[in-house]
Each structure stands twice: as structure tokens, then as C-alpha cells.
C-alpha positions in Angstrom: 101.7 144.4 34.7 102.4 143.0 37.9 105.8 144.2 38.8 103.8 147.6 37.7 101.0 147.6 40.1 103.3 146.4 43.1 105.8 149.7 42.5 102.3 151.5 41.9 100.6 150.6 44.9 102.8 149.3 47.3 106.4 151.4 46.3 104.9 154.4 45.4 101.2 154.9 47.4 101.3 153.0 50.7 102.1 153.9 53.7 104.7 151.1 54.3 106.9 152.4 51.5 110.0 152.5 53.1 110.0 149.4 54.3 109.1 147.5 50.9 112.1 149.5 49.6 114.5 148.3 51.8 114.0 145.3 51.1 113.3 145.2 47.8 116.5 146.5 46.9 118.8 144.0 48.9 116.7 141.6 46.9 117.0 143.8 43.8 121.1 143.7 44.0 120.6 139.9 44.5 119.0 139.4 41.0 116.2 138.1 43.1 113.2 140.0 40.9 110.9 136.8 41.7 111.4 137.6 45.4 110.4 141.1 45.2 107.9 140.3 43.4 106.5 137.9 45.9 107.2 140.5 48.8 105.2 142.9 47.5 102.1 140.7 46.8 102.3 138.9 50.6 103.1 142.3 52.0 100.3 144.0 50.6 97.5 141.2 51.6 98.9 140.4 55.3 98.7 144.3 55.9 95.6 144.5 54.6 94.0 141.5 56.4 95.4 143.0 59.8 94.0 146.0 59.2 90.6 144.7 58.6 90.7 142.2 61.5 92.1 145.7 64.0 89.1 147.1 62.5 86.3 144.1 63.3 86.1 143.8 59.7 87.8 139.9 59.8 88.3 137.4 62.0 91.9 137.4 63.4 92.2 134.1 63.0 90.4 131.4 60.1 90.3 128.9 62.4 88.2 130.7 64.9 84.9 129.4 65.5 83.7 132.5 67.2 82.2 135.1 65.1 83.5 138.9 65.0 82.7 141.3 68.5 82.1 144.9 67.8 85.7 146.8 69.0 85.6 150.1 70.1 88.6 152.4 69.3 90.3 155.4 70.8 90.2 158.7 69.2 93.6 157.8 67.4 92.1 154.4 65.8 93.3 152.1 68.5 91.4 149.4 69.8 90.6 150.1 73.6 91.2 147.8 76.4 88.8 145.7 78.4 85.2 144.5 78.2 85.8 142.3 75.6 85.4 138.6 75.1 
């Protein structure tokens, strides 16, 4: 079921597909399924976290005391530059 979901959603839906791939196979011709298996579960919740910290949605960091700012984007969903803490 795992190995299933992380093809699924991370070979087959993401956007960072061609990446995972690359990798996966070198690990793949290795016999290394357990590291594959691992990549695709840290890969998926790191990109994930990042995007919801670019987005305000997380802190970038746990061990921040300071709470979350409001970030304004660009037009093309990229955090602008200056007045901010």
C-alpha cells in the first residue's frame, strides 16, 4: 500500500516527478527498495512543509519563537521583497 501511494502521488501526480524518478531508479538498480521508499515519504513532507511555510501557512523554522507575519506575493506566487520583519 505504501510503495502504491508513493508511485501514486509522488511518481505519477506531483509536480517534482522527474526528480523522484531519477533517483529512484539509481536506487532501484541498487536493490535499495527501502531507500526509495524512504525518499518518497521525506520528499513528499519537506516539499510540502516549504510550501506551506512560502505561503505563511508554517513557521519556517520549529524552533522560532516568533509567530507567523502575513507575506505578500507577486502575481506569479513569489513572496515580495521588503517590509517585513
Amino acid at each position: 500500500m505504501l510503495g502504491f501511494n508513493i508511485v501514486l502521488w509522488i511518481g505519477l501526480l506531483s509536480n517534482y516527478r522527474r526528480p523522484f524518478w531519477r533517483a529512484a531508479w539509481r536506487a532501484l538498480s541498487r536493490g535499495q527498495i527501502d531507500a526509495v521508499l524512504g525518499m518518497g515519504l521525506v520528499a513528499y513532507h519537506l516539499i510540502r512543509f516549504s510550501r506551506e511555510a512560502l505561503r505563511g501557512e508554517q513557521n519556517a523554522s520549529f524552533y522560532s519563537a516568533r509567530g507567523r507575519a502575513a507575506v505578500a506575493y507577486t502575481p506569479e506566487g513569489v513572496p515580495a521583497l521588503g517590509n517585513q520583519p
